[in-house]
C-alpha positions as CSV (number, residue, x, y, z in Angstrom):
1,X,133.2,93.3,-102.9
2,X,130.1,93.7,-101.9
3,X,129.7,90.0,-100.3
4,X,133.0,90.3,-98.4
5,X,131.1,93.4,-97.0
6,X,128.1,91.2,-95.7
7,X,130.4,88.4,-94.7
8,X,132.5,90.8,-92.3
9,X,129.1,92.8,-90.8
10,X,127.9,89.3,-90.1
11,X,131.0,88.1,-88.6
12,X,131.2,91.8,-86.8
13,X,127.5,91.0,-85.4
14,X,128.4,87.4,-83.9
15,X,131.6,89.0,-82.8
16,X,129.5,91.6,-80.7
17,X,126.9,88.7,-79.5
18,X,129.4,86.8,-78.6
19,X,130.7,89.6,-76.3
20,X,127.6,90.4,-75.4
21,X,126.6,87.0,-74.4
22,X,129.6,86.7,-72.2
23,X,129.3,90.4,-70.6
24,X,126.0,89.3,-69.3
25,X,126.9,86.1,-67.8
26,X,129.9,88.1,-66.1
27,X,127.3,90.3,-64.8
28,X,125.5,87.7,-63.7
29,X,128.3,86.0,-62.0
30,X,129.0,89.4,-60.0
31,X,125.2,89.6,-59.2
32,X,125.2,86.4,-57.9
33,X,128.7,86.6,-55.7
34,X,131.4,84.4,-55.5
35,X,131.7,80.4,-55.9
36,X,132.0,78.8,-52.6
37,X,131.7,75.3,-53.8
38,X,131.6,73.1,-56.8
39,X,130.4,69.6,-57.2
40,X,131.2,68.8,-61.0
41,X,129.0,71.5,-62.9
42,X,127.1,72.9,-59.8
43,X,128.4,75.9,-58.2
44,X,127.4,77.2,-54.7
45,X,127.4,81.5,-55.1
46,X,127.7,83.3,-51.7
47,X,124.5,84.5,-51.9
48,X,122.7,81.1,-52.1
49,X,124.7,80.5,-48.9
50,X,123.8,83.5,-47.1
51,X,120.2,83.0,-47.9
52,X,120.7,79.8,-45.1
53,X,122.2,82.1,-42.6
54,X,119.9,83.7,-39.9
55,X,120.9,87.2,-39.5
56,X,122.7,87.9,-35.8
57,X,124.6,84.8,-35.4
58,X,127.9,84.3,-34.3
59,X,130.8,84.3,-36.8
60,X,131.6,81.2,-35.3
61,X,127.8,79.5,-35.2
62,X,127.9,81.3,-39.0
63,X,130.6,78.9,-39.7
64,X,129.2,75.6,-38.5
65,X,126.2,76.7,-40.4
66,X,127.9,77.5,-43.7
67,X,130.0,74.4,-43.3
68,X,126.5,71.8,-42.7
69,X,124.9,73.7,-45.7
70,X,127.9,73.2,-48.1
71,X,128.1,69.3,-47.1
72,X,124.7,68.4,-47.3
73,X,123.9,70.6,-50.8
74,X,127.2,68.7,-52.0
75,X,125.9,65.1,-51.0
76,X,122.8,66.2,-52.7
77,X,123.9,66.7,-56.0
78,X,126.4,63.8,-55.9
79,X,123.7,61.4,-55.2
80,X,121.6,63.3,-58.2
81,X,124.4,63.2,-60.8
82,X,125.2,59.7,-60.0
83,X,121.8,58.6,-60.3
84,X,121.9,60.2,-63.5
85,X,124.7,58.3,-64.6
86,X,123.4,55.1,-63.0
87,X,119.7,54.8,-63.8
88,X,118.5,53.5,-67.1
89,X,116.1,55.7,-69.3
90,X,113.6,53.8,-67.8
91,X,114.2,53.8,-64.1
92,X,114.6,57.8,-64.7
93,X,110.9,58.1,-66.4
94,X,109.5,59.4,-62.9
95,X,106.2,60.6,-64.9
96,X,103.9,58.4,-63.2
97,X,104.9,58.8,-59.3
98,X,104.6,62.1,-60.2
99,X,101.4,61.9,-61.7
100,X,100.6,59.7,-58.7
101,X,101.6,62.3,-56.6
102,X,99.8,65.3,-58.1
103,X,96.9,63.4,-57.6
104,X,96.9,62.7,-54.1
105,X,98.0,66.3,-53.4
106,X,95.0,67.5,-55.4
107,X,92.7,65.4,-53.4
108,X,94.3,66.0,-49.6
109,X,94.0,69.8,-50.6
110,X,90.4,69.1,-51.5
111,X,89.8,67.1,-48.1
112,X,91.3,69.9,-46.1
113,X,89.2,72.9,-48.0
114,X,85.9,70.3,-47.7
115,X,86.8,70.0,-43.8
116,X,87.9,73.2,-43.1
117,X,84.9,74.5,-44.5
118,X,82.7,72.2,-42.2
119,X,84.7,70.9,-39.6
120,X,83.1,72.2,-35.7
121,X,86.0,73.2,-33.5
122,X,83.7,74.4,-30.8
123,X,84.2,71.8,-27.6
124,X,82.4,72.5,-24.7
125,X,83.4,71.0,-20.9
126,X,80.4,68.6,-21.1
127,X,81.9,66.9,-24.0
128,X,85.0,66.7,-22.5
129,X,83.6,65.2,-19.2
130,X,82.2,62.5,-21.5
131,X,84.6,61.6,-23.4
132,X,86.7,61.1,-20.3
133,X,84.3,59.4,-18.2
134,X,84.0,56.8,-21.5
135,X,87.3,55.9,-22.1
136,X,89.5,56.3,-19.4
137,X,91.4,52.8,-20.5
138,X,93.2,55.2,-22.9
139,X,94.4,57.6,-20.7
140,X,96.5,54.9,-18.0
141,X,99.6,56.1,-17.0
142,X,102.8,54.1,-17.6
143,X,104.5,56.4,-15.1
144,X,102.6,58.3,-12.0
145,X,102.2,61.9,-12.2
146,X,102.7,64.1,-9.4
147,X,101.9,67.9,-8.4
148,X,105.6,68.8,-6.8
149,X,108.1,71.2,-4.9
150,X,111.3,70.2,-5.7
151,X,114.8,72.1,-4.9
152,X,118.6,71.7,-5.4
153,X,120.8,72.8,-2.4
154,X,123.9,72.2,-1.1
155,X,123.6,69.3,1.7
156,X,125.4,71.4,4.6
157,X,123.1,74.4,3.8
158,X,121.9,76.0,7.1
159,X,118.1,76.7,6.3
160,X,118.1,73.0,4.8
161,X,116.0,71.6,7.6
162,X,113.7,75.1,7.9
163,X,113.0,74.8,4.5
164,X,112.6,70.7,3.9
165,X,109.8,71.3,6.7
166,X,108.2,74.3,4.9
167,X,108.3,73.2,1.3
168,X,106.2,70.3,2.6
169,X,103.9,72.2,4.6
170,X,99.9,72.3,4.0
171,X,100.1,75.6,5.4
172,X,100.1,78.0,2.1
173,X,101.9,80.4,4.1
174,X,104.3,78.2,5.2
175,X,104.8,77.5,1.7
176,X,105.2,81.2,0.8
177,X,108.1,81.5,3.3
178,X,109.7,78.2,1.8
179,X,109.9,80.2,-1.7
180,X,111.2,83.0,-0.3
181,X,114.1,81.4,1.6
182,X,114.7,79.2,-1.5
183,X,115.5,82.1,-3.2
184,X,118.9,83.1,-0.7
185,X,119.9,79.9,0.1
186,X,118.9,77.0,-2.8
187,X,120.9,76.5,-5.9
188,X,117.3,75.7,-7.1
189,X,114.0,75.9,-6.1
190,X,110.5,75.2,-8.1
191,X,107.1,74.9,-6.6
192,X,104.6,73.0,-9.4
193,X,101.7,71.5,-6.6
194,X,99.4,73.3,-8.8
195,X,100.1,71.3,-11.7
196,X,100.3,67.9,-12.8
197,X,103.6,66.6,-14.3
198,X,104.9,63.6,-15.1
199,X,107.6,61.7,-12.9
200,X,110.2,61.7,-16.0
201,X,109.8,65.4,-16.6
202,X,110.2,65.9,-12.4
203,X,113.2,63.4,-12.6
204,X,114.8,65.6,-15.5
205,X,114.1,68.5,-13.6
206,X,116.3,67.2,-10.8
207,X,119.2,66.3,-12.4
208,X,118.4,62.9,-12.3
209,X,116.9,59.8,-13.9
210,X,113.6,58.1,-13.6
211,X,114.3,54.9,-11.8
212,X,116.5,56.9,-9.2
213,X,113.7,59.2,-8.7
214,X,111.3,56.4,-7.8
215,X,114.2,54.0,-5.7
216,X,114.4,57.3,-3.8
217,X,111.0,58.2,-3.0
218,X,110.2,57.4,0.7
219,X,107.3,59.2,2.1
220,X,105.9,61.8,-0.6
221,X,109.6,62.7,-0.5
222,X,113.2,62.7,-2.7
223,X,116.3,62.4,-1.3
224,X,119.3,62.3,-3.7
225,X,122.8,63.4,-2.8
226,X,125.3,63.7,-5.8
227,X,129.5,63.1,-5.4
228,X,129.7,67.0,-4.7
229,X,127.4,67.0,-2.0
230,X,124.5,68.7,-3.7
231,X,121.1,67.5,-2.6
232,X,118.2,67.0,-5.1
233,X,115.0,67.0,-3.2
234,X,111.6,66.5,-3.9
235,X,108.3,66.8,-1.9
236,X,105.0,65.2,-3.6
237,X,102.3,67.4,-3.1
238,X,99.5,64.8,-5.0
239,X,100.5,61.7,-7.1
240,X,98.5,59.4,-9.2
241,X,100.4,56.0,-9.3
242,X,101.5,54.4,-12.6
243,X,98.2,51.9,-14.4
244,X,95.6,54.2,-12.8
245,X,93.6,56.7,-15.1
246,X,95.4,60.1,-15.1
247,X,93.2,63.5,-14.1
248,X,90.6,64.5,-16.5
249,X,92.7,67.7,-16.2
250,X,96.1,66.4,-17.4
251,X,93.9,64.9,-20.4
252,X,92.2,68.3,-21.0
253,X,94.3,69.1,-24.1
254,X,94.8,65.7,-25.4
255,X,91.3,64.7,-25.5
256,X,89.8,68.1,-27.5
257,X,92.5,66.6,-30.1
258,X,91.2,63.4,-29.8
259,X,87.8,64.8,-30.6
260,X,88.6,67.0,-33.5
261,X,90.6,63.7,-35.2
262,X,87.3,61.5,-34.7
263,X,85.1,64.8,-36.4
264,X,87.8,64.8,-39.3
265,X,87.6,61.1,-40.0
266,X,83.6,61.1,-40.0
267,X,83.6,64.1,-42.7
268,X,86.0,62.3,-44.7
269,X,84.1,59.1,-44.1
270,X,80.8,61.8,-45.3
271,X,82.8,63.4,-48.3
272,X,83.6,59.7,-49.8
273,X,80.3,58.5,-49.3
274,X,78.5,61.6,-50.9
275,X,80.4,61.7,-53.6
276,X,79.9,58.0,-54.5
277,X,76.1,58.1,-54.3
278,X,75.8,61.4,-55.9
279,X,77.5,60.1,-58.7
280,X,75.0,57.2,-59.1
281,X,72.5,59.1,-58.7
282,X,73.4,61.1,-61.8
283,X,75.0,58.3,-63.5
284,X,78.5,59.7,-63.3
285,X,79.5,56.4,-61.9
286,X,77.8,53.0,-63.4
287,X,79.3,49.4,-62.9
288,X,78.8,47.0,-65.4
């Protein structure tokens, strides 16, 4: 009697696990939301989805979002659980890429700390200037760049030939009174002679495409009429032509890069070399 006893408060305690076991994976479920999506055993819950989902968009961009999410989570775990099937015990022993890969993080972390810690960031003008003046081969342009004021306007516009003469004025004030009569009468006006840009980037800005931009230019000046009689005009306040040397100040921010790289590369070149005669030095490192 008394074993029946034990044998029905053991089968009352797995009973009660049992229920206890499944109670919490409910309340896990409900935690984690609702299934969206299943690929074989892997389930998508709302709230993973959500997680993807910037806050404030549309219900309709929130849809096109949800949608790409979904696909490309279920093409990721199809390709995963047929390479499962697929690959041999062998081909699935990743141990060594992975070692590989630990490694070379370990050491690219311990390049950046070692250059981080001694790299010089400070470039002064002179530097610049020298740089430049030393290799200017490496700053030819494959397309000019120009310092412009360009406009779109509709080609029976009254002010058109006030403001064609204006806009291409040397006269700053002139220039002044082009802007402000651009801005009642031009679908779209920009003046950029202070800056340099390049000819694609003008082109773009236009409406237009590169090679029309240049078949066009006749005189420092654009002339492009579209099928709805819109004019895109262009007035060239500067221009460096294409296989010359561009500014030094359209390289400005290209060579303080160029700079920092070479610094970089000659502490990694330091670190390498240090650490390979240190370690003779103390015989860390002996070849036979």
């Amino acid at each position: 009697m008394r074993k029946i006893g034990i044998i029905a408060l053991l089968a009352l305690c797995s009973v009660s696990c049992k229920m206890a076991g499944q109670f919490q994976d409910t309340a896990t479920e409900l935690l984690r939301g609702e299934v969206v999506a299943r690929v074989g055993k892997h389930q998508l819950h709302r709230a993973q989805l959500e997680q993807y989902i910037p806050a404030g968009v549309s219900g309709e961009d929130s849809a096109g979002l949800a949608r790409r999410y979904i696909e490309a989570w279920a093409q990721d775990l199809l390709l995963l659980d047929m390479a499962q099937e697929q690959l041999s015990k062998a081909e699935k022993d990743v141990s060594k890429e992975l070692e590989e890969y630990r490694r070379t993080l370990l050491k690219y972390r311990y390049e950046q700390l070692y250059i981080d810690q001694r790299l010089d960031t400070l470039i002064t003008d002179e530097e610049i200037d020298q740089y430049y003046k030393q290799n200017q081969d490496r700053f030819r342009l494959e397309r000019p760049l120009v310092k412009a004021r360009y406009l779109i306007i509709p080609a029976d516009a009254r002010s058109l030939k006030t403001l064609l003469q204006k806009m291409s004025s040397e006269d700053d004030s002139e220039v002044l009174e082009a802007d402000s009569l651009a801005a009642t009468t031009a679908i779209k006006y920009a003046d950029c002679s202070d800056s340099w840009m390049d000819a694609l980037t003008l082109a773009q800005e236009l409406g237009t495409d590169y090679r029309t931009l240049s078949a066009s230019l006749k005189n420092r000046t654009v002339q492009i009429k579209d099928d709805a009689g819109i004019l895109h005009i262009a007035y060239m306040a500067d221009m460096v032509s294409e296989g010359n040397p561009a500014p030094q100040e359209y390289c400005t921010d290209r060579i303080r890069d160029l700079i920092l790289s070479g610094r970089k590369h000659a502490l990694e070149v330091s670190l390498e070399q240090d650490l390979l005669e240190d370690a003779r030095r103390n015989n860390k490192f002996v070849i036979y």
